[in-house]
C-alpha positions as CSV (number, residue, x, y, z in Angstrom):
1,X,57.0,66.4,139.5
2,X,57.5,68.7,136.2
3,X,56.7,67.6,132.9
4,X,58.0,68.7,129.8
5,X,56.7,67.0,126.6
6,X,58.6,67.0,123.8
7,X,57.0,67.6,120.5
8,X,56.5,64.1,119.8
9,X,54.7,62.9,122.7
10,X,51.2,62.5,122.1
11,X,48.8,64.9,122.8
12,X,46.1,62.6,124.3
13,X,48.6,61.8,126.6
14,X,49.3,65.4,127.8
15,X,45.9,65.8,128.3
16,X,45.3,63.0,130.5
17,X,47.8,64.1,132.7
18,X,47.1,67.4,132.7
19,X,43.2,65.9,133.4
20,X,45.0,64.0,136.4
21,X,46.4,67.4,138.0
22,X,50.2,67.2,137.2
23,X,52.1,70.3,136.1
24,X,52.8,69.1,132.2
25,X,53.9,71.7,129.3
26,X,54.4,70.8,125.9
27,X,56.9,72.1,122.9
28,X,53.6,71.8,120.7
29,X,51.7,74.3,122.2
30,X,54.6,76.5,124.0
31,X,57.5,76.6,121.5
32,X,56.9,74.6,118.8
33,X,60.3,74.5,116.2
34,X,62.4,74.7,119.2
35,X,66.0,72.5,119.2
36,X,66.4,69.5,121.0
37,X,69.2,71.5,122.6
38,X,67.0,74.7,123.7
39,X,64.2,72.0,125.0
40,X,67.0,70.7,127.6
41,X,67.7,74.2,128.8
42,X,63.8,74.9,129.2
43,X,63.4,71.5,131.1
44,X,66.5,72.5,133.1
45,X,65.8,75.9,134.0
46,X,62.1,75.2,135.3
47,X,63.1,71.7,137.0
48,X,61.1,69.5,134.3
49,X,61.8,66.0,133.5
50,X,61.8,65.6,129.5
51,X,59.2,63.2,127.8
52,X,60.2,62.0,124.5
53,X,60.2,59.2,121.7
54,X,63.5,61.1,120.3
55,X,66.8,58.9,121.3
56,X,68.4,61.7,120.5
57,X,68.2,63.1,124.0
58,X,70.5,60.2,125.2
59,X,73.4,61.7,123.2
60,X,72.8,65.3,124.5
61,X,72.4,64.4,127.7
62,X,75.5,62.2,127.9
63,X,77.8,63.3,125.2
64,X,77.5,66.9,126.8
65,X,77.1,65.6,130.2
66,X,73.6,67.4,131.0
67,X,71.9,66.6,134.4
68,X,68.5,66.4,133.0
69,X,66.4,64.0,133.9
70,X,64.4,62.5,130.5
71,X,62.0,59.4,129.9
72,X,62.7,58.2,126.4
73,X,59.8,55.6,125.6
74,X,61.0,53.6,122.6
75,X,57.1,52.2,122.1
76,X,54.5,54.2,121.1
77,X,52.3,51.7,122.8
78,X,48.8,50.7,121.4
79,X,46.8,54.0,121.9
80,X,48.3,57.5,121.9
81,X,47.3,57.7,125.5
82,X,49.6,54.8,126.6
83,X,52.3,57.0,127.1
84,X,50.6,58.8,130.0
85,X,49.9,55.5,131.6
86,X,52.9,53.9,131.3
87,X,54.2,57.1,133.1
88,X,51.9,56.9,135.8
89,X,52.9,53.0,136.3
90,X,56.6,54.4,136.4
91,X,55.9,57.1,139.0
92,X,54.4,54.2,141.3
93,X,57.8,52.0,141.5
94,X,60.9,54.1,140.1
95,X,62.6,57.6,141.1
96,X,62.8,59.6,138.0
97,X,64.7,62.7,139.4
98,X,68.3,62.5,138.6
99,X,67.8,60.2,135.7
100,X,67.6,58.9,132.6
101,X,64.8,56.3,131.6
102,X,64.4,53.8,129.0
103,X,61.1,52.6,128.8
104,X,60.7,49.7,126.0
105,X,58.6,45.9,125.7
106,X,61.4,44.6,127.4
107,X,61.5,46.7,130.5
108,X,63.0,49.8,132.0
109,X,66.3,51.0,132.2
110,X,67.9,53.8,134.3
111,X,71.1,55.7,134.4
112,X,71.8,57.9,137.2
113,X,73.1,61.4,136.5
114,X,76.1,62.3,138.0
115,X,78.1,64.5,136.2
């Protein structure tokens, strides 16, 4: 699996899954400024699944009917590294090719993208 971090995601995250071997990039350090739009085309074009505390992606993805697979995380979680381990707990029981994730306190969600 292909990561791309969104600019929010935290950076102590990226680096412990880079540390862990998987292929993560992040709008930080790549293109930093860039629109939520042109990070869906990136992720697209290179096969990356989006990782992001922006809901925003919901409505791209949906409104415009985008096949790009995204985990929103609506909790920032006690450390800035709980991201990446949350993630890690995800890849372990769900398929997140083809979808769109809601990770909160209450659980996940998925919806399937078929456009």
């Amino acid at each position: 699996m292909k990561f791309l971090a969104n600019e929010n995601f935290p950076n102590p995250s990226i680096k412990a899954l880079k540390e862990l071997g998987y292929d993560i990039v992040s709008v930080n350090d790549d293109r930093p400024s860039i629109t939520d739009e042109e990070v869906v085309k990136w992720a697209n074009a290179e096969g990356r699944i989006i990782l992001t505390f922006d809901r925003d992606y919901g409505e791209i993805v949906f409104r415009y009917k985008v096949s790009c697979s995204v985990v929103f995380f609506r909790d920032k979680g006690e450390k800035p590294s709980s991201a990446a381990n949350t993630l890690l707990e995800l890849m372990n029981t769900i398929k997140l090719e083809g979808y769109f994730t809601v990770v909160d306190k209450n659980g996940i969600r998925q919806r399937e993208l078929k456009f």
